[in-house]
C-alpha positions in Angstrom: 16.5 136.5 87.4 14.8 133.0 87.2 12.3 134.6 84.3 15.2 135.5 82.3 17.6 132.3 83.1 14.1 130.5 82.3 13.2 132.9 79.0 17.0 131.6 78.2 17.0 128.1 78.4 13.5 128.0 76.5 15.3 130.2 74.3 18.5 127.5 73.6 16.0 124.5 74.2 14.2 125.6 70.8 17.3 127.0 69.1 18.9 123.2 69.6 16.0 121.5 68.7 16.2 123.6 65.4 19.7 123.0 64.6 18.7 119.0 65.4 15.8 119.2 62.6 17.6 120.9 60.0 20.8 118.9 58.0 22.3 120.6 55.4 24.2 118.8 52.4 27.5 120.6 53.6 27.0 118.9 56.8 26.8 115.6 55.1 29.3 116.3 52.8 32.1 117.5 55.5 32.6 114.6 58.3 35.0 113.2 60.9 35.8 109.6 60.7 35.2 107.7 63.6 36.7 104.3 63.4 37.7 102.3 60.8 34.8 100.8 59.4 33.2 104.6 59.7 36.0 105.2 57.4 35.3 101.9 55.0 31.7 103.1 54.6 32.1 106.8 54.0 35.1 106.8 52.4 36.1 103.2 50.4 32.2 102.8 49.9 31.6 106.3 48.6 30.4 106.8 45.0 31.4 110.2 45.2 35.1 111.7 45.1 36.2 111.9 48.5 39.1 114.2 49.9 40.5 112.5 53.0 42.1 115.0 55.3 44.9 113.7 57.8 45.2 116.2 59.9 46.8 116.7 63.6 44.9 118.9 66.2 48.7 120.0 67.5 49.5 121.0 64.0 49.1 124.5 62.4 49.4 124.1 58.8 46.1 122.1 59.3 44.3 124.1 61.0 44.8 126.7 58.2 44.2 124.0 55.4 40.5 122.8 56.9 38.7 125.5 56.4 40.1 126.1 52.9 39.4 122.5 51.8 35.8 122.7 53.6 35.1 126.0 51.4 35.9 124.0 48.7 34.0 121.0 48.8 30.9 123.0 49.7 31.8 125.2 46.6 30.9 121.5 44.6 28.0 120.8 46.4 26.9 117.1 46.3 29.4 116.2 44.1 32.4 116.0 46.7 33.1 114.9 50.2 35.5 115.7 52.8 36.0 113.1 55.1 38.5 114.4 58.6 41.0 111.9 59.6 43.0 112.7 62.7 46.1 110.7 62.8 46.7 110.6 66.6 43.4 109.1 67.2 43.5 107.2 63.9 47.1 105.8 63.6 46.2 102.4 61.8 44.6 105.0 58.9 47.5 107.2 58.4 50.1 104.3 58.4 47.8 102.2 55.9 47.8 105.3 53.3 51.5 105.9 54.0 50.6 109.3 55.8 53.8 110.1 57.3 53.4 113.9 57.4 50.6 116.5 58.1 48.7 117.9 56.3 48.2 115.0 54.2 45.3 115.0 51.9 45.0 111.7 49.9 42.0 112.3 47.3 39.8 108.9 46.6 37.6 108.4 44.1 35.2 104.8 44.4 37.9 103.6 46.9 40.9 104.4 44.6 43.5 106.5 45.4 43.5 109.3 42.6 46.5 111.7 43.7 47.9 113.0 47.0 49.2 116.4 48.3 51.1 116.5 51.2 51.3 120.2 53.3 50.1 123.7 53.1 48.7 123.8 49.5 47.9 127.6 48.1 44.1 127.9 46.8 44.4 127.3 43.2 46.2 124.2 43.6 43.8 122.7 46.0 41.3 123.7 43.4 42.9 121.5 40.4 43.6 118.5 42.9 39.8 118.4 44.0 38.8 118.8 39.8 41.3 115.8 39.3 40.0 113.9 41.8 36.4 114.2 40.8 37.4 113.1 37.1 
């Protein structure tokens, strides 16, 4: 049993170090803001179109909107962001873009707010709001 527990955590140890080495651009592209200056640097700083999700963990409509919106950001490559903003750990964010319901997704382009959808959005129209915001 030790050769196998021992074959096992060789196993993860390399498999870990692997994920480590290797960074994808949707990894970059998709991120969670951690504090507010995290969120003046990734997001207000960006030069590339950024979609700002508010989300709530407790909320379900989000947590069927992420995924969609991370599909389609990593549909566009380098060419738009997604930056997570969860407003019970970042309350100062989602009162200072008037975030008052969730989902929220506020889409920024150079710092500039460019549009904003608030709720469960179908497919297509997430798909015009990112082209709009990446005019």
């Amino acid at each position: 049993m030790q050769h196998i527990v021992r074959n096992t955590t060789t196993l993860l140890t390399q498999t870990s170090k692997s994920k480590f080495i290797h960074t994808s651009s949707v990894l970059r592209d998709i991120f969670t803001i951690q504090d507010t200056n995290d969120f003046k640097k990734r997001v207000l700083q960006s030069d590339t179109p950024v979609l700002v999700d508010f989300y709530a963990d407790w909320c379900a409509p989000c947590k069927n909107l992420t995924p969609r919106l991370e599909k389609i950001v990593s549909f566009h490559g380098t060419k738009l962001h997604l930056a997570k903003v969860n407003v019970d750990q970042h309350t100062d964010l989602a009162m200072e873009y008037d975030v008052t319901a969730v989902p929220a997704i506020v889409g920024m382009n150079k710092g500039v707010i460019v549009d904003r959808v608030i709720g469960l959005q179908d497919d297509d129209k997430l798909t015009t709001f990112a082209k709009r915001v990446m005019e």
